[in-house]
VEXDREN-2710 file (C-alpha; in Angstrom, 1 decimal):
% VEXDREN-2710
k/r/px/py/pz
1/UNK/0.0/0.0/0.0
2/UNK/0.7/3.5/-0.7
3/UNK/1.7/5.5/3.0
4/UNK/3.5/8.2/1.4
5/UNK/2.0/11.2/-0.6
6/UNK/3.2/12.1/-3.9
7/UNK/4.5/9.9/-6.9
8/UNK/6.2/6.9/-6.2
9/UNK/10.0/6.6/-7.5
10/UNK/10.0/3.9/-10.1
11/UNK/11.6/1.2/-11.1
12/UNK/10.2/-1.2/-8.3
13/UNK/9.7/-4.7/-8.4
14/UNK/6.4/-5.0/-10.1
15/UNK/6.4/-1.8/-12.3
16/UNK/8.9/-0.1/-14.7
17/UNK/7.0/3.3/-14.4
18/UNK/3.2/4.3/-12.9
19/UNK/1.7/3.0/-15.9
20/UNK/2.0/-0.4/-14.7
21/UNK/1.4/0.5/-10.5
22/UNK/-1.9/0.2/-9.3
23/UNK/-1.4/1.0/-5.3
24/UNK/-3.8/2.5/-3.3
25/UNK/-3.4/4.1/0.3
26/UNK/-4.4/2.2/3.3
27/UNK/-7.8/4.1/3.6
28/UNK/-8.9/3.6/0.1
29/UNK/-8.3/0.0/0.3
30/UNK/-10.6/-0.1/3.5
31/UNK/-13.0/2.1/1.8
32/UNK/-13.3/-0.1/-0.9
33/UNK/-13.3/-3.2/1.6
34/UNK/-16.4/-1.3/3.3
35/UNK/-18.2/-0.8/0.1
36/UNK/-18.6/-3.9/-0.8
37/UNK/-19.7/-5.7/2.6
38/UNK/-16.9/-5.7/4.2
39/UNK/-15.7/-5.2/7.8
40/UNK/-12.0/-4.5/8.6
41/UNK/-11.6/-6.4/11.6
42/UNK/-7.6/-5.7/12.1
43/UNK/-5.4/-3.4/10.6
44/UNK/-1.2/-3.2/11.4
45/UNK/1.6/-1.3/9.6
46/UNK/4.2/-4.0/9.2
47/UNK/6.5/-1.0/8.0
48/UNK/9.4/-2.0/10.7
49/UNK/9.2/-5.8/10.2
50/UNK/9.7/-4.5/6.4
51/UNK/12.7/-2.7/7.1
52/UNK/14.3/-5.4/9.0
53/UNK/13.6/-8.1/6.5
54/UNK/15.3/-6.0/3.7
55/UNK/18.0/-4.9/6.2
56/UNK/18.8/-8.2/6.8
57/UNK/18.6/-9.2/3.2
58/UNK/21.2/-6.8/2.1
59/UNK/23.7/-7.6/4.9
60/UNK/23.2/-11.5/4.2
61/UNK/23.8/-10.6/0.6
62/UNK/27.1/-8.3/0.9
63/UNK/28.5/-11.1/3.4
64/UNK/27.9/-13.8/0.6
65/UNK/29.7/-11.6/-2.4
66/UNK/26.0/-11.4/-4.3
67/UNK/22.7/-12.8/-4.8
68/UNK/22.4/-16.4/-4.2
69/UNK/22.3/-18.5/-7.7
70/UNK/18.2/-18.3/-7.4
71/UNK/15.6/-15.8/-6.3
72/UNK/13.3/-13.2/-7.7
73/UNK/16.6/-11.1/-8.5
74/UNK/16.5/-13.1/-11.4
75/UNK/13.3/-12.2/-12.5
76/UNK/13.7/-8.6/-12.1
77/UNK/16.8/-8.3/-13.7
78/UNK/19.7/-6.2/-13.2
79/UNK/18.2/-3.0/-11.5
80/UNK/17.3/-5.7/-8.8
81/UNK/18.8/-3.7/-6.2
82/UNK/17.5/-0.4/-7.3
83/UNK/14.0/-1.7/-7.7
84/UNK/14.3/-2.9/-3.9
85/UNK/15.2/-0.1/-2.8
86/UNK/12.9/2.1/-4.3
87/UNK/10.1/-0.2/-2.8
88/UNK/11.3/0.0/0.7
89/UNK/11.5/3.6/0.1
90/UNK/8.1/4.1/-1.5
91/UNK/5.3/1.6/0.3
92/UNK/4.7/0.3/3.7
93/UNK/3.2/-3.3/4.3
94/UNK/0.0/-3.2/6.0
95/UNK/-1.6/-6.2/7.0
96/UNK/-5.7/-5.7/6.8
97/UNK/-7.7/-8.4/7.4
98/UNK/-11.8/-8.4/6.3
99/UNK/-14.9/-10.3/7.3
100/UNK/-17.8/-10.5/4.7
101/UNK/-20.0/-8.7/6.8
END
């Protein structure tokens, strides 16, 4: 989801540019949720878990010389890294869970 206001910087892991992004802020997705019959019945920013993850991701791969031989890296190419980081930068995880009401 979409925390932060303004564009998002691009490339990122799904999208070359905002032509092919489709993210919505947190309170669009539970307005949308609510529209159509259902309740949000929990709701967390997993923002720092995030951060961690990809922390630890990086130092794992700079103690290891690289990328391990498989992984999505190899799907997104060579601007891998940069699209990453750009992610991290641009979105936070958050974990909404609905009930059909």
């Amino acid at each position: 989801m979409q925390v932060n206001p303004g564009p998002l910087t691009f490339p990122v892991p799904w999208a070359t540019s905002s032509e092919g992004s489709a993210l919505s802020s947190p309170e669009e997705y539970r307005q949308s949720l609510e529209e159509n019959g259902f309740e949000v019945v929990s709701e967390r920013n997993r923002q720092e878990f995030a951060l961690e993850f990809f922390e630890s991701l990086r130092t794992r791969t700079q103690a290891a010389s690289g990328p391990p031989p498989l992984g999505l890296h190899l799907m997104m190419g060579p601007e891998a890294p940069i699209k990453i980081q750009n992610m991290v930068a641009n979105i936070a995880p958050v974990e909404m869970v609905g009930r059909k009401a």
